[in-house]
N, CA and C atoms as an extended XYZ file, in Angstrom:
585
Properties=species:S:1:pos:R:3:atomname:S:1:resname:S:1:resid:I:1 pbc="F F F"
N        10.108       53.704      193.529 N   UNK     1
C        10.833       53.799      192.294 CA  UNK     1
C        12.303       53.509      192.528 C   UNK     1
N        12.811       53.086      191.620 N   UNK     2
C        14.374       52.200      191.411 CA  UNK     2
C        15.124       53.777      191.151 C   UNK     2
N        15.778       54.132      191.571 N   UNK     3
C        17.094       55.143      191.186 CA  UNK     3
C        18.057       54.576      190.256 C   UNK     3
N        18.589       55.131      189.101 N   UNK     4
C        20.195       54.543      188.422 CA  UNK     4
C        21.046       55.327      188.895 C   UNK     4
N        21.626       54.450      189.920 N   UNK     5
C        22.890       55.258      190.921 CA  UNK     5
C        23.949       55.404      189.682 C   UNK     5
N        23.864       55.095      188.525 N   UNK     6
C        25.339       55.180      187.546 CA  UNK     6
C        24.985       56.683      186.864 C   UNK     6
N        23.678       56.912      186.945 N   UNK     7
C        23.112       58.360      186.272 CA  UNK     7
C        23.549       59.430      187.453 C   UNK     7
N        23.277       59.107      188.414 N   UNK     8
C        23.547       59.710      189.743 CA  UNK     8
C        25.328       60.088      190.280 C   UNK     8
N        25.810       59.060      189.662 N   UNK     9
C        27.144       58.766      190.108 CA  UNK     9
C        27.933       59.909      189.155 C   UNK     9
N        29.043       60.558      190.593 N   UNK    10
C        29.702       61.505      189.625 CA  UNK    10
C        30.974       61.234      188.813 C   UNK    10
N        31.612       61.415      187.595 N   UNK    11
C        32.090       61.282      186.860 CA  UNK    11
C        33.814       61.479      187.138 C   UNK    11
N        34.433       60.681      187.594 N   UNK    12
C        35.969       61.682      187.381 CA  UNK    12
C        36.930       61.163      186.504 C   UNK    12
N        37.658       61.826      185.579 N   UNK    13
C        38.496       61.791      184.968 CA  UNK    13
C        38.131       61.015      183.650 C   UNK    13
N        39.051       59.992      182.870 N   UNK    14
C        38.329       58.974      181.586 CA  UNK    14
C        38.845       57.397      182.567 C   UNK    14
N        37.753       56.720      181.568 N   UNK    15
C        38.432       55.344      182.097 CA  UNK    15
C        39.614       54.903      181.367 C   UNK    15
N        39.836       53.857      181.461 N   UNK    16
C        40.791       53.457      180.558 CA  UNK    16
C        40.604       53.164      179.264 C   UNK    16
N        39.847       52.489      178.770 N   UNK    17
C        39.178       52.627      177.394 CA  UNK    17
C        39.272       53.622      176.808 C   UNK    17
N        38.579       54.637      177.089 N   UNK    18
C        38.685       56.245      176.143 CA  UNK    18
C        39.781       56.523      176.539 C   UNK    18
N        40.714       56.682      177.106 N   UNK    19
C        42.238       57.388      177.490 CA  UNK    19
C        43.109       56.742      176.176 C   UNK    19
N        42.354       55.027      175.812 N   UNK    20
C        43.743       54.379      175.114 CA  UNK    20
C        42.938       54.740      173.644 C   UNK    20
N        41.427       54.886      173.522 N   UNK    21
C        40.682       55.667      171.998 CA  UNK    21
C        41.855       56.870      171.807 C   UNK    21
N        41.664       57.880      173.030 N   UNK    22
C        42.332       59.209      172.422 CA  UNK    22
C        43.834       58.905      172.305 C   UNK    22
N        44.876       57.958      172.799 N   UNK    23
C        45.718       57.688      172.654 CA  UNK    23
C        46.519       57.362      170.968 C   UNK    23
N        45.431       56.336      170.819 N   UNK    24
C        45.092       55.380      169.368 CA  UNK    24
C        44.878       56.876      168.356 C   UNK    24
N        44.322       57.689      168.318 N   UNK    25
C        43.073       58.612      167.376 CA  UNK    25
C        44.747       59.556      167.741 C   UNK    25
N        45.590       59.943      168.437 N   UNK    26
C        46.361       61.012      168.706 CA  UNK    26
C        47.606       60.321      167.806 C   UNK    26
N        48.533       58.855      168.180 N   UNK    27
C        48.789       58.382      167.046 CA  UNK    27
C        48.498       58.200      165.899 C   UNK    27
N        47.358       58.152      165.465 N   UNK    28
C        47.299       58.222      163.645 CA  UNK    28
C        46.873       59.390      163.314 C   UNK    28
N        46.485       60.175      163.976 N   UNK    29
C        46.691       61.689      163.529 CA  UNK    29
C        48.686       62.199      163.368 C   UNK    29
N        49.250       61.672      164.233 N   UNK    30
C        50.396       61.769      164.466 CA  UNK    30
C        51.710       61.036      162.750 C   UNK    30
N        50.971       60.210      162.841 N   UNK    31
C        51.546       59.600      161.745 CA  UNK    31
C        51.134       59.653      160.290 C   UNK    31
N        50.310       60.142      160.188 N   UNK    32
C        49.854       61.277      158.742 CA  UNK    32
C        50.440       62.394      158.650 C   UNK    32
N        50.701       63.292      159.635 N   UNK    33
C        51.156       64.167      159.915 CA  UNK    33
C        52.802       64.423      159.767 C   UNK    33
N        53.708       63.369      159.768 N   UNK    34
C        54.766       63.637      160.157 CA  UNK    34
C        55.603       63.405      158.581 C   UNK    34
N        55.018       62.617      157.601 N   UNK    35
C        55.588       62.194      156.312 CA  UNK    35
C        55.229       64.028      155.490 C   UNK    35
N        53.880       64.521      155.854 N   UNK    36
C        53.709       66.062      155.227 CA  UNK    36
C        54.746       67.171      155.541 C   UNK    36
N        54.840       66.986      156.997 N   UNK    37
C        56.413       68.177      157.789 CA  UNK    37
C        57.480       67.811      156.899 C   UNK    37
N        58.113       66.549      156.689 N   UNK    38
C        58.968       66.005      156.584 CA  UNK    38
C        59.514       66.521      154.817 C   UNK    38
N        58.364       66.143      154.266 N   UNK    39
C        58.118       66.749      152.730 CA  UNK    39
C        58.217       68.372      152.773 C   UNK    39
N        57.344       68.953      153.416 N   UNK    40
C        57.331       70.545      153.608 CA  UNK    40
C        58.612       70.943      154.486 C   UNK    40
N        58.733       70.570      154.847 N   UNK    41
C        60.464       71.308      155.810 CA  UNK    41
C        61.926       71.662      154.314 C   UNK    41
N        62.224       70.841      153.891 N   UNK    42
C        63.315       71.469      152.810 CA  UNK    42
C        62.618       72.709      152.073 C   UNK    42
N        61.730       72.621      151.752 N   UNK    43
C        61.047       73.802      151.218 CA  UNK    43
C        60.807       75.493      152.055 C   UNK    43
N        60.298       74.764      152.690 N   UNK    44
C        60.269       75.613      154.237 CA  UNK    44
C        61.737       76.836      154.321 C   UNK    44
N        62.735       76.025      154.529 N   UNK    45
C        63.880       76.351      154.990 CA  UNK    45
C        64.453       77.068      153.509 C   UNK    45
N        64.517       76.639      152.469 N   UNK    46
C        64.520       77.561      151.160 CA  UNK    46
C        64.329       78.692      151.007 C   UNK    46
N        62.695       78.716      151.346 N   UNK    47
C        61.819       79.649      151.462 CA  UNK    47
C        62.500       81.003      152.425 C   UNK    47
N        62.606       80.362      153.770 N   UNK    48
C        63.213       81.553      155.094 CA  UNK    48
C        64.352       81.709      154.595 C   UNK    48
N        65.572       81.216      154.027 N   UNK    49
C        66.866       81.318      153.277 CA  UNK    49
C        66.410       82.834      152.383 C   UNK    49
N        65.604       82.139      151.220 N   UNK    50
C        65.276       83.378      150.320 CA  UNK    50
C        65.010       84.998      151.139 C   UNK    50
N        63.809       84.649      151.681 N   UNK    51
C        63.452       85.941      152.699 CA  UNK    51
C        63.913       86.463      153.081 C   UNK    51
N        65.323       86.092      153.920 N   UNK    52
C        66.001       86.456      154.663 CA  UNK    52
C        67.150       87.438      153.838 C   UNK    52
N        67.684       86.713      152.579 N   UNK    53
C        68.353       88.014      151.484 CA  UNK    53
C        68.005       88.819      151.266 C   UNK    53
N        66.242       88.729      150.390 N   UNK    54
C        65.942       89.739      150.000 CA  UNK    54
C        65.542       90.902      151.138 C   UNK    54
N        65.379       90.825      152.727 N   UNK    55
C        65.762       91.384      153.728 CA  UNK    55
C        66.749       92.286      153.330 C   UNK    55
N        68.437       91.346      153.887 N   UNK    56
C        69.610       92.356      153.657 CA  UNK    56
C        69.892       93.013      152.193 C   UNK    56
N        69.067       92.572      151.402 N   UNK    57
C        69.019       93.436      150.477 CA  UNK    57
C        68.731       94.691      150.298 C   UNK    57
N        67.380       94.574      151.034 N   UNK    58
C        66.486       95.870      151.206 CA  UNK    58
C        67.571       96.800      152.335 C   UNK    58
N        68.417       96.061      153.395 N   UNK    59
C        69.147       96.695      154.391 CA  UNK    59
C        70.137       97.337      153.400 C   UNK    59
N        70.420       96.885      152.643 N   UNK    60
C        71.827       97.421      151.909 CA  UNK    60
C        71.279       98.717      151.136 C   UNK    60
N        70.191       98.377      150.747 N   UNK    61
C        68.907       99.331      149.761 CA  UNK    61
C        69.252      100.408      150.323 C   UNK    61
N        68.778      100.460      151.982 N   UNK    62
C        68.408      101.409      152.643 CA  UNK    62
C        70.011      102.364      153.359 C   UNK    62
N        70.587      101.011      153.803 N   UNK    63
C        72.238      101.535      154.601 CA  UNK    63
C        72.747      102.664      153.601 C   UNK    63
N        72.620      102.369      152.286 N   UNK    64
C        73.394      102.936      150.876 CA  UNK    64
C        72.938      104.272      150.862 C   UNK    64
N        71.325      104.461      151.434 N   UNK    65
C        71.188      106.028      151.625 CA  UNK    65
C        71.071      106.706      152.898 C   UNK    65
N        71.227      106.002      153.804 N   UNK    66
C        71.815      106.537      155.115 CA  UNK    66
C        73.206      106.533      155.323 C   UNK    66
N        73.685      105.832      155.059 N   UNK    67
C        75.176      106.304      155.519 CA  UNK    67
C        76.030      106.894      154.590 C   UNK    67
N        75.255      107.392      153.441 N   UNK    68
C        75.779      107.917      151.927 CA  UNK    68
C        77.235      106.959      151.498 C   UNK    68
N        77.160      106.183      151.388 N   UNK    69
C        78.436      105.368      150.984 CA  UNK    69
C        77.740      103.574      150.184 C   UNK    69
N        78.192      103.546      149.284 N   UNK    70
C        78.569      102.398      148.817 CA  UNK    70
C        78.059      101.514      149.612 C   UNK    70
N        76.732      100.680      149.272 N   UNK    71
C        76.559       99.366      149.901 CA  UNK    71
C        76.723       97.667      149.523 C   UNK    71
N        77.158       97.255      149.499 N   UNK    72
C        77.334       95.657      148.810 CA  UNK    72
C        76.865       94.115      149.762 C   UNK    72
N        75.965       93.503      148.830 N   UNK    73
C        75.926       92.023      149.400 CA  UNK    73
C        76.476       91.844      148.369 C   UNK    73
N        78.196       90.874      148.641 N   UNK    74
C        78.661       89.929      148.441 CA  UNK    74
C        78.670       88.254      148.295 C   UNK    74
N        78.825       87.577      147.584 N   UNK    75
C        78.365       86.293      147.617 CA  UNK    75
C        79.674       85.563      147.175 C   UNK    75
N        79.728       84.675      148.501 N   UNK    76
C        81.158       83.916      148.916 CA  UNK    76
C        80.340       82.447      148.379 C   UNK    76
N        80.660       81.675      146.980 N   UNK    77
C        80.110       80.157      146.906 CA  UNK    77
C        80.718       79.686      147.700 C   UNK    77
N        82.737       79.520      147.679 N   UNK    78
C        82.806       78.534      148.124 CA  UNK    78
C        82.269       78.456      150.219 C   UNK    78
N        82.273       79.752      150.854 N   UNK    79
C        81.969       79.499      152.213 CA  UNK    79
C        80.627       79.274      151.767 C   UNK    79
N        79.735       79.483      151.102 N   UNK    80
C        78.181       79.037      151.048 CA  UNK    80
C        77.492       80.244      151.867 C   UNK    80
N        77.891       81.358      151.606 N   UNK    81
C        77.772       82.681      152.422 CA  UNK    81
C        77.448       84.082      151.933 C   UNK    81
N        76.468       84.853      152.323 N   UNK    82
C        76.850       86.389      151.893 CA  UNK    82
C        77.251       87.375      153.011 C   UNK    82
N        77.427       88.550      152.330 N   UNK    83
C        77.719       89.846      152.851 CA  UNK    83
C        77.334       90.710      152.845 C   UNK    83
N        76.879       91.453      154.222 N   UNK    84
C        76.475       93.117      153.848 CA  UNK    84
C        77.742       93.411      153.690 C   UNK    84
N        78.329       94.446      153.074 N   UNK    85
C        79.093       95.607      153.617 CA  UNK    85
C        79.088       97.068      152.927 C   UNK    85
N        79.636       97.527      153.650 N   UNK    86
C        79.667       99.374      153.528 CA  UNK    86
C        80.284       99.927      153.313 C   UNK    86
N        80.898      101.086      152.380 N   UNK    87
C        82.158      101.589      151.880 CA  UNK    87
C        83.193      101.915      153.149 C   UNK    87
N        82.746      101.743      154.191 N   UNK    88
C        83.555      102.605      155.434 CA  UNK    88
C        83.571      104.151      154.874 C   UNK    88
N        84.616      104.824      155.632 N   UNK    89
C        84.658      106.259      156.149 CA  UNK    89
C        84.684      106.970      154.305 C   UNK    89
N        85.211      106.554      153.844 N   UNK    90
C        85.389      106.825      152.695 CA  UNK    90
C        84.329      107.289      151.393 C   UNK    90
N        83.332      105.603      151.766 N   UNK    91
C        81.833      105.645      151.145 CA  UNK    91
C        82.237      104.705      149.918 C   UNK    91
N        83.284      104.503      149.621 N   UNK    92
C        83.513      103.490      148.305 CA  UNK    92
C        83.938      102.227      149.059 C   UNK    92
N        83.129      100.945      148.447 N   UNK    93
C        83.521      100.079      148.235 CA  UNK    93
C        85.147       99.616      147.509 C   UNK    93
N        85.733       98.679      148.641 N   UNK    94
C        87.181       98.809      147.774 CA  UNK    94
C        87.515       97.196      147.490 C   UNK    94
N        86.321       96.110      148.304 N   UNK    95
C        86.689       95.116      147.637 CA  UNK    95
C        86.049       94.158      146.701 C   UNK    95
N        86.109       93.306      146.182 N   UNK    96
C        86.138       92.311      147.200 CA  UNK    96
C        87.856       91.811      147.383 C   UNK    96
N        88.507       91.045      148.350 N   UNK    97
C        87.865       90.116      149.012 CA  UNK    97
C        86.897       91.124      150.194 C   UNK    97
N        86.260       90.271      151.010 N   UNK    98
C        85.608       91.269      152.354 CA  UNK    98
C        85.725       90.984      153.259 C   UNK    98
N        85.981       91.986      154.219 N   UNK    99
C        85.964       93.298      153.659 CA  UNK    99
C        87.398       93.910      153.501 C   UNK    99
N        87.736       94.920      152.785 N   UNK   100
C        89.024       95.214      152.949 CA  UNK   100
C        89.154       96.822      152.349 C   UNK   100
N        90.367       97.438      153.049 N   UNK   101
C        89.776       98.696      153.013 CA  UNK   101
C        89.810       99.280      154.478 C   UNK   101
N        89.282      100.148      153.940 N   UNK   102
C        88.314      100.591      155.555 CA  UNK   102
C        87.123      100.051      154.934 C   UNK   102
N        86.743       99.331      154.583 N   UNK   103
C        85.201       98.562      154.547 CA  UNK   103
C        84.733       98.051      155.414 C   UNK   103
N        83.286       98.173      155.777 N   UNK   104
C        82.878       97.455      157.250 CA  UNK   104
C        81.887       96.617      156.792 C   UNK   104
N        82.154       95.328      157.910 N   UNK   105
C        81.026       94.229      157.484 CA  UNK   105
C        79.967       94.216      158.209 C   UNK   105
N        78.711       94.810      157.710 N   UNK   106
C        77.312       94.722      158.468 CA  UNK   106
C        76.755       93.597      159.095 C   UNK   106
N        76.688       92.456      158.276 N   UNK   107
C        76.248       91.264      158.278 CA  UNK   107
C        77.038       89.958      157.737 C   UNK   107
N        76.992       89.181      158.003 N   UNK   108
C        77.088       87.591      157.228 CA  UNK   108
C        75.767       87.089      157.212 C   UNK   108
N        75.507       86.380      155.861 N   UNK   109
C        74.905       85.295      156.241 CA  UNK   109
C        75.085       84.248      155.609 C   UNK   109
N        75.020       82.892      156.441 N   UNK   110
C        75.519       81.432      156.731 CA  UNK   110
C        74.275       80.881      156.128 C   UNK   110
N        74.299       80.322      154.449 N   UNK   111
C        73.200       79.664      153.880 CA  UNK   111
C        73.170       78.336      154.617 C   UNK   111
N        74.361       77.778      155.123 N   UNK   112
C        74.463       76.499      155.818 CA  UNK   112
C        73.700       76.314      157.262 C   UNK   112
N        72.916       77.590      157.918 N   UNK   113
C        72.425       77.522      158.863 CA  UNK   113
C        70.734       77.138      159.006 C   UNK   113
N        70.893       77.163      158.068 N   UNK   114
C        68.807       76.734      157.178 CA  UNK   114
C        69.059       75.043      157.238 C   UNK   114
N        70.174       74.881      156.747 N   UNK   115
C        69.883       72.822      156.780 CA  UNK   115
C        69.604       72.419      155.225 C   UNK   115
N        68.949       71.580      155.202 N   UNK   116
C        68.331       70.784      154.158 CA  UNK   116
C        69.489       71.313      152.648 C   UNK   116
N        70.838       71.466      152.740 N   UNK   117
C        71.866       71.457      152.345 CA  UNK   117
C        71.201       73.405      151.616 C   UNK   117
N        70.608       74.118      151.821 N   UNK   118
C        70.261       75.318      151.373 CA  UNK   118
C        71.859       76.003      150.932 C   UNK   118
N        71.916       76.502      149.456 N   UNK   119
C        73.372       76.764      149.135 CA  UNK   119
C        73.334       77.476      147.459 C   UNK   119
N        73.934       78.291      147.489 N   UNK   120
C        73.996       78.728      146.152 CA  UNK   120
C        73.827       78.095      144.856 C   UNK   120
N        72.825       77.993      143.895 N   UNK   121
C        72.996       77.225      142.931 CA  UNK   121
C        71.622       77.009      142.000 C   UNK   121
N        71.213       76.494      140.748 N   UNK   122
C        70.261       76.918      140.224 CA  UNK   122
C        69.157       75.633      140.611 C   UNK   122
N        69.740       74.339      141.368 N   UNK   123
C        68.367       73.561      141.690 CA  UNK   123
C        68.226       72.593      140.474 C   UNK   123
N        67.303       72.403      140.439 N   UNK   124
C        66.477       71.907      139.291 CA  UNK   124
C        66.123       72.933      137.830 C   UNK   124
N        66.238       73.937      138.301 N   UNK   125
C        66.341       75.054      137.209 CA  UNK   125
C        66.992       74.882      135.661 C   UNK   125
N        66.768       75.011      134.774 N   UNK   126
C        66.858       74.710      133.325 CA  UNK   126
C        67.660       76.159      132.775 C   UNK   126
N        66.559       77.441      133.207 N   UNK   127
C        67.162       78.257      132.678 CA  UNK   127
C        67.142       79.440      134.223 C   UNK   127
N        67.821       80.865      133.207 N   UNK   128
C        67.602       82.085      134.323 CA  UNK   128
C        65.938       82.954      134.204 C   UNK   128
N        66.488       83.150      134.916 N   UNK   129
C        65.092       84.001      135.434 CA  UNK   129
C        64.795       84.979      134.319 C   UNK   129
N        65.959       85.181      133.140 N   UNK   130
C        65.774       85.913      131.924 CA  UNK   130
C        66.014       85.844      130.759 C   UNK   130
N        66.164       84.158      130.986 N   UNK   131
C        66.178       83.451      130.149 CA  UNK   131
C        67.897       83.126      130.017 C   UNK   131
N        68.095       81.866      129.069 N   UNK   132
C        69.214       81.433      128.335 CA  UNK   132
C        69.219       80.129      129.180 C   UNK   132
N        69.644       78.884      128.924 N   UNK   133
C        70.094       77.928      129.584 CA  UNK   133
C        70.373       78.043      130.765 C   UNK   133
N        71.536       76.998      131.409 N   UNK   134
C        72.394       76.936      132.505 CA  UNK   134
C        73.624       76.244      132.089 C   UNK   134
N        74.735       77.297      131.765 N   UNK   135
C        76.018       76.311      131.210 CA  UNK   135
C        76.350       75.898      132.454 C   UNK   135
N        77.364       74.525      132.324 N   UNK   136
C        78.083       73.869      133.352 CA  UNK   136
C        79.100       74.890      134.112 C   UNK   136
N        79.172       74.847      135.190 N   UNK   137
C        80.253       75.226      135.935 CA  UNK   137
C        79.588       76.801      136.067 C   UNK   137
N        78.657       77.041      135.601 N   UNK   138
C        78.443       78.533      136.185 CA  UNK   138
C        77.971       79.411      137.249 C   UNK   138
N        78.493       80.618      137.500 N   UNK   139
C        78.152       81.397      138.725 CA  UNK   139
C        77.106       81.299      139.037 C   UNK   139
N        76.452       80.854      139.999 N   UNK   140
C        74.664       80.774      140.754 CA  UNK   140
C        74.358       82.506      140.695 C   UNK   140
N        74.690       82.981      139.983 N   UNK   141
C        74.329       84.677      139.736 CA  UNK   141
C        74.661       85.195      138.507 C   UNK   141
N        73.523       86.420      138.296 N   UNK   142
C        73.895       86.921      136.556 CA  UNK   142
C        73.946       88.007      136.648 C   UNK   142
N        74.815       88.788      137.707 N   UNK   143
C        75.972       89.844      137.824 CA  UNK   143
C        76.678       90.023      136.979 C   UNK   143
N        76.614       91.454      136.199 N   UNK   144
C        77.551       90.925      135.501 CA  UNK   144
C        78.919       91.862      136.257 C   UNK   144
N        79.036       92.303      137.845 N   UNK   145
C        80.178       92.689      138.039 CA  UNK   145
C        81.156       91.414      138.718 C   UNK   145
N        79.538       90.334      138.669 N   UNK   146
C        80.211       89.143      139.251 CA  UNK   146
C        79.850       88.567      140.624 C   UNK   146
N        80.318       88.451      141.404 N   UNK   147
C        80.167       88.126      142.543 CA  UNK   147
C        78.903       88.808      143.901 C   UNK   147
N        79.400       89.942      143.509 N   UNK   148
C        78.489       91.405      144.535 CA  UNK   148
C        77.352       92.036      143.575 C   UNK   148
N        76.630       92.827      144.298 N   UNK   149
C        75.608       93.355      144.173 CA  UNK   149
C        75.905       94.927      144.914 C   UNK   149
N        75.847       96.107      144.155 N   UNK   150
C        76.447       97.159      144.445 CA  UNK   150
C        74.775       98.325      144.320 C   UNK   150
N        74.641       98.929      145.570 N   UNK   151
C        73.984      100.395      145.362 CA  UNK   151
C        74.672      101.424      146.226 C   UNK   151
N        74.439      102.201      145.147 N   UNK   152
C        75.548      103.975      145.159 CA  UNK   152
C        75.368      104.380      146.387 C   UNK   152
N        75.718      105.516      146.996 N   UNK   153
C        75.153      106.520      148.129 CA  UNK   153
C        73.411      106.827      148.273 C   UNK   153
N        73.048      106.713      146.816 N   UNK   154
C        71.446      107.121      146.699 CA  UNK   154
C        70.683      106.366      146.975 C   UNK   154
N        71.014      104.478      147.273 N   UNK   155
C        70.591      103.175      147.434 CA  UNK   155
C        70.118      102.787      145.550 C   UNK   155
N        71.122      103.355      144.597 N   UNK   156
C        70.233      102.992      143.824 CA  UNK   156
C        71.532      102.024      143.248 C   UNK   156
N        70.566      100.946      142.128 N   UNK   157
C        71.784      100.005      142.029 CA  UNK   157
C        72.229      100.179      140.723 C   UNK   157
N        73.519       98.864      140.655 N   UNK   158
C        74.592       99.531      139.636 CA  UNK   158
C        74.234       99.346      138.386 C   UNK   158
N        73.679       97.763      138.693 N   UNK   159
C        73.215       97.045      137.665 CA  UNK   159
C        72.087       96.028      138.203 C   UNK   159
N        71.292       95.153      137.082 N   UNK   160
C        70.134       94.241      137.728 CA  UNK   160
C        70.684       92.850      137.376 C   UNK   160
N        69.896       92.014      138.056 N   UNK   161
C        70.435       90.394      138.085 CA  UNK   161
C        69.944       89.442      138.917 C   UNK   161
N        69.574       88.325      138.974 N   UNK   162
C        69.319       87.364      140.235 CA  UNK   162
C        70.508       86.910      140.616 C   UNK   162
N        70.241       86.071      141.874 N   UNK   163
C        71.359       85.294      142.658 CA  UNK   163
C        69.979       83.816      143.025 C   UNK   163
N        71.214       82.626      142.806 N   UNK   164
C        70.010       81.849      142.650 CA  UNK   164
C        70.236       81.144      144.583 C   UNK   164
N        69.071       80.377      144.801 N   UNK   165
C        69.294       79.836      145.935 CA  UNK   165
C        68.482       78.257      145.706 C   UNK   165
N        69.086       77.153      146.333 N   UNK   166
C        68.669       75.944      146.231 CA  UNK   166
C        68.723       75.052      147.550 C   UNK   166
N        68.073       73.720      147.361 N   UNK   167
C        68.509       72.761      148.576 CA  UNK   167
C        68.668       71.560      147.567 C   UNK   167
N        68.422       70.230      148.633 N   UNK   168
C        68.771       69.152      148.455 CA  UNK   168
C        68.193       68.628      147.534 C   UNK   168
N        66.891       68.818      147.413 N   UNK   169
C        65.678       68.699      147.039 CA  UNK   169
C        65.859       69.359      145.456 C   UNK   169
N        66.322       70.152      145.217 N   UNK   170
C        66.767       70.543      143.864 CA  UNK   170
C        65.336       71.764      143.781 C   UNK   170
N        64.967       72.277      144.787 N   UNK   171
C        63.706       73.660      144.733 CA  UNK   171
C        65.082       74.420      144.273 C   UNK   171
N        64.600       75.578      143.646 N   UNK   172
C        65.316       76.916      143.154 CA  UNK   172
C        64.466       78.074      143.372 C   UNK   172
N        65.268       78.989      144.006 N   UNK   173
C        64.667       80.043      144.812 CA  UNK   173
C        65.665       81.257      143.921 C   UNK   173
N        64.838       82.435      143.144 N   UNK   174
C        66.036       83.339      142.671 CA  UNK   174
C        65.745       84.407      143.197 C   UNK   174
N        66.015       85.462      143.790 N   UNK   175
C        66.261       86.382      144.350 CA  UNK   175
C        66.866       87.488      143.201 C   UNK   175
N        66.284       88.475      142.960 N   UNK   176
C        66.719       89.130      142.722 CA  UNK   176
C        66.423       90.964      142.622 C   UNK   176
N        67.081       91.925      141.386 N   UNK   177
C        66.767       92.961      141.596 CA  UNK   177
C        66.874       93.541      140.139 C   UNK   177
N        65.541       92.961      139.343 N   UNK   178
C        65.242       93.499      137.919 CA  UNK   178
C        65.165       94.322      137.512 C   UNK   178
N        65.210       95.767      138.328 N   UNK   179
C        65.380       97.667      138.096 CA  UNK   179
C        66.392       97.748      138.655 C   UNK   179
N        66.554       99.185      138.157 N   UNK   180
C        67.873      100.019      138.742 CA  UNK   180
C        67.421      100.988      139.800 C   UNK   180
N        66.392      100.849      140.149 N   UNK   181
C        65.425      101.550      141.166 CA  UNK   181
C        65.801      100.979      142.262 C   UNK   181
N        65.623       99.453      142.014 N   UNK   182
C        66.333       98.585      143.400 CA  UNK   182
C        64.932       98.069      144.051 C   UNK   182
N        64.015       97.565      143.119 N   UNK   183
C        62.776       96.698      143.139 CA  UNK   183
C        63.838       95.089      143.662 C   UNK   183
N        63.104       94.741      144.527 N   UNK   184
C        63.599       93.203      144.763 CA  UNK   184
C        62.817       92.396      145.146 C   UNK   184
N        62.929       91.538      143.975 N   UNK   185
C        62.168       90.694      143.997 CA  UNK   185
C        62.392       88.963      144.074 C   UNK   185
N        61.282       87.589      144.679 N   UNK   186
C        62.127       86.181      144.343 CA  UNK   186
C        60.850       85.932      143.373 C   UNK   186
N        61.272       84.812      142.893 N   UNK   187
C        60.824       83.837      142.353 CA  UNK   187
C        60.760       82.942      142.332 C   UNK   187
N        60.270       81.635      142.112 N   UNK   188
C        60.471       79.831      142.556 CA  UNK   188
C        60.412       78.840      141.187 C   UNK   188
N        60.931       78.280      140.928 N   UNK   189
C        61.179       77.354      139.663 CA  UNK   189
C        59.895       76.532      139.953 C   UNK   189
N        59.207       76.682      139.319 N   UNK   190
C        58.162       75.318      139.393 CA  UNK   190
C        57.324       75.064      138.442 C   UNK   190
N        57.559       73.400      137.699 N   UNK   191
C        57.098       72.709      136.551 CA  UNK   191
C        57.522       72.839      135.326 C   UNK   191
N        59.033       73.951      135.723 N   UNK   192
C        59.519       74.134      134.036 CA  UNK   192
C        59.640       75.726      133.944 C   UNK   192
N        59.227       76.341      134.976 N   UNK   193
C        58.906       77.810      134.624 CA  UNK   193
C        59.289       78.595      135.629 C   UNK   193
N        59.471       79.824      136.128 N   UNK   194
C        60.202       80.391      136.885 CA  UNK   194
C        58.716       81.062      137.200 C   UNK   194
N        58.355       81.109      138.729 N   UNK   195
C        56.557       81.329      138.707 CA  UNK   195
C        56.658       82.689      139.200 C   UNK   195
C-alpha cells in the first residue's frame, strides 16, 4: 500500500497563501470598522463630558453635607470650564469670581480635554429641557442665579435648572437638577425632542 506522506507530514505554522487570506479578511474588517469609531467618537466624548458633571455634581451634592458649608459648580463659558467649590472655613460661598474668599477650589473641569470641540452650549437644540426656544446670545444654562449651581450645608439645592453641553457635531447633552432634593439628571436632544 502507497502512504500520503502529505497526510503524514507535520504541519508548521500557515503558508503564505492563508497568512495573506487572514491579512486581506483583517483589512476589510479593518476598514468597515474605522468610518463607525470615527462617527461614534464625538458622541462618545459628549457622552464622558456629560458623566463626568453630573459626577461633580453629585460630589458637590454630597461635599455640601459633609463639610456643612455651601457647595458650588461654577460654570466659566468663556475658559470652557467648571468648578467645584466650597464655602471655606466660613461655609458661605462668597463668589463668584472663583474662588475668592476663603473659598476653596475642589475641582476644575476642562470641557476642552474631551476633544471633538465638547463646550458649553445648546448644539443642535431648538429648545430647553423645559421648554421655550433658544434666544441668540444666551447663557448655555437656565440658572436663574446665573452662572453657578448652589447646595446649602444640607446638600440641598437653591434652585433647579440644566446646564447644556455640546460638540462639533451639534449633539446636545443637558445636565441637570429638576428638584430641590438635588435629583440629577442628563438628557440628549434627539430628532427634535429632548429624550
Amino acid at each position: 500500500m502507497r502512504k500520503n506522506n502529505w497526510a503524514e507530514k507535520k504541519r508548521d505554522g500557515f503558508s503564505l497563501v492563508e497568512l495573506m487570506v487572514i491579512i486581506a479578511v483583517i483589512a476589510i474588517l479593518g476598514a468597515t470598522a474605522v468610518p463607525s469609531v470615527i462617527n461614534w467618537l464625538p458622541d462618545y466624548r459628549l457622552k464622558t463630558a456629560a458623566d463626568n458633571l453630573v459626577s461633580r455634581l453629585q460630589q458637590a451634592k454630597i461635599q455640601a453635607a459633609r463639610l456643612n458649608a455651601e457647595c458650588v459648580i461654577f460654570f466659566d463659558n468663556a475658559a470652557n470650564s467648571y468648578h467645584l467649590v466650597s464655602g471655606g472655613n466660613d461655609g458661605i460661598f462668597n463668589g463668584p469670581p472663583v474662588p475668592s474668599g476663603d473659598d476653596e477650589l475642589l475641582h476644575t473641569g476642562l470641557l476642552e480635554a474631551y476633544g471633538n470641540g465638547v463646550r458649553f452650549g445648546p448644539g443642535n437644540a431648538t429648545t430647553h429641557v423645559t421648554g421655550g426656544a433658544w434666544a441668540a446670545g444666551a447663557d448655555p444654562w437656565d440658572y436663574a442665579l446665573g452662572d453657578y449651581i448652589l447646595f446649602d450645608p444640607k446638600g440641598i439645592l437653591f434652585e433647579t435648572g440644566y446646564v447644556y453641553l455640546r460638540n462639533d457635531d451639534g449633539a446636545c447633552i443637558a445636565v441637570g437638577t429638576p428638584t430641590l432634593a438635588g435629583a440629577i439628571v442628563q438628557t440628549k436632544w434627539r430628532n427634535g425632542a429632548w429624550d
